[in-house]
C-alpha positions in Angstrom: 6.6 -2.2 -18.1 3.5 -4.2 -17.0 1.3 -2.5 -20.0 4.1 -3.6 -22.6 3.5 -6.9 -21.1 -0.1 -6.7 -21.4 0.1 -4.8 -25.2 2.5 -8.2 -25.8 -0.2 -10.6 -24.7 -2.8 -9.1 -26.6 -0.6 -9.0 -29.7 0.5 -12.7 -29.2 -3.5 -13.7 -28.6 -4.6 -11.8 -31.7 -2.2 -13.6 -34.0 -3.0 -16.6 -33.0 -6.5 -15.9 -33.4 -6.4 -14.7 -36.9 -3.9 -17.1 -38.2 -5.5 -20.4 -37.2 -3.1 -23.9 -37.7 -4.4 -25.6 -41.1 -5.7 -29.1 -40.9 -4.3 -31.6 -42.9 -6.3 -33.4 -45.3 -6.7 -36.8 -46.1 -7.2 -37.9 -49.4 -7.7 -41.8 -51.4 -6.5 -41.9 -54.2 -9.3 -42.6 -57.0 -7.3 -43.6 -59.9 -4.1 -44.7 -61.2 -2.4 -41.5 -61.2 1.2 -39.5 -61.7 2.4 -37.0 -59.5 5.6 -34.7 -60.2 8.2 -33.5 -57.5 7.9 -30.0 -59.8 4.5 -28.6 -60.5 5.1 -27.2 -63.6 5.6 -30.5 -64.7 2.4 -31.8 -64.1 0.7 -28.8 -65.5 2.8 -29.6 -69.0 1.1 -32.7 -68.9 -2.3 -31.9 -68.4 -2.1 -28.9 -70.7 -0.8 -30.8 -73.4 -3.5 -33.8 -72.9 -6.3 -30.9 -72.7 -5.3 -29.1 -75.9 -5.9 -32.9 -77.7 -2.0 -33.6 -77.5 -2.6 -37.1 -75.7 0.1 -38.8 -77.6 2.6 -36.2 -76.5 1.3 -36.4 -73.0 2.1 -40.1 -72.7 5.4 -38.9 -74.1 6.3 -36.2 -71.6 4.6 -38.6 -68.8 6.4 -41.7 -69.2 9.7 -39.4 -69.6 9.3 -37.4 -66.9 8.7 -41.2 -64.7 12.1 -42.4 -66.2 14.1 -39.9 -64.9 12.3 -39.9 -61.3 10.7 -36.6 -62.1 7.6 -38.5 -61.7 6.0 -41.4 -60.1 2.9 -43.2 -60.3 0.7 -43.3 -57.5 -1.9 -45.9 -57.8 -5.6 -46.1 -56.8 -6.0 -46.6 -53.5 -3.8 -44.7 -52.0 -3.6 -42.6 -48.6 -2.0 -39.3 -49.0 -2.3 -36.2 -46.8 -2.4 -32.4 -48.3 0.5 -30.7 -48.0 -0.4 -27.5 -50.4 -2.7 -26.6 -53.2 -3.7 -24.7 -55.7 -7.5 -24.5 -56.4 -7.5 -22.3 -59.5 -5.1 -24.4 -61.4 -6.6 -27.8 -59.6 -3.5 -28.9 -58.3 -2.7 -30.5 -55.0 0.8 -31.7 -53.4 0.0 -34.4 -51.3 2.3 -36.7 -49.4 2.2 -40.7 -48.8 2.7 -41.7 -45.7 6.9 -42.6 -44.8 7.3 -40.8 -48.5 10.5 -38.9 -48.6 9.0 -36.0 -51.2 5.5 -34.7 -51.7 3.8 -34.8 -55.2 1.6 -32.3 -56.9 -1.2 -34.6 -58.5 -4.4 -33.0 -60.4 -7.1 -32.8 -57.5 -9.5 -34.7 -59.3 -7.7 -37.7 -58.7 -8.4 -37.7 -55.0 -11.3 -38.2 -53.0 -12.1 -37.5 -49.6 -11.4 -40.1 -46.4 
């Protein structure tokens, strides 16, 4: 019994080792921004302004904000980092005392 115990200890202490708790990080918002409940949304956005489809952007942007899809998020803004996702350059970030988090394009945010 006492080397299960010990085996159990050093099992317990090498998972907490390896999995260390994430920071949360702080962002300010640099500009006027939108940020979507759903991430695909906000990838629909940007794709279609980055393939020269601006008009259809606005479009899809100030549908998505009518229906509470989307809200804007303006400069200034404290949010903390919930998730993200480098490669695509997405972040989910959430304001303080907001009920939902947002994925916003991470180059909209800057550092505390």
């Amino acid at each position: 019994m006492r080397h299960v115990r010990a085996s159990l200890a050093i099992f317990i202490a090498a998972v907490a080792l390896s999995s260390p708790a994430r920071a949360r990080e702080s962002y300010i918002v640099k500009v006027p921004t939108i940020g979507c409940v759903d991430r695909t949304m906000i990838e629909r956005v940007r794709t279609l302004r980055d393939d020269g489809g601006a008009p259809a952007a606005d479009v899809l942007a100030q549908s998505a904000l009518d229906t509470g899809r989307c809200q804007s998020i303006p400069a200034g803004l404290s949010v903390v980092e919930e998730d993200n996702d480098i490669v695509a350059g997405l972040t989910k970030v959430r304001p303080p005392g907001a009920a939902v988090a947002l994925w916003v394009r991470y180059a909209t945010l800057s550092e505390e």
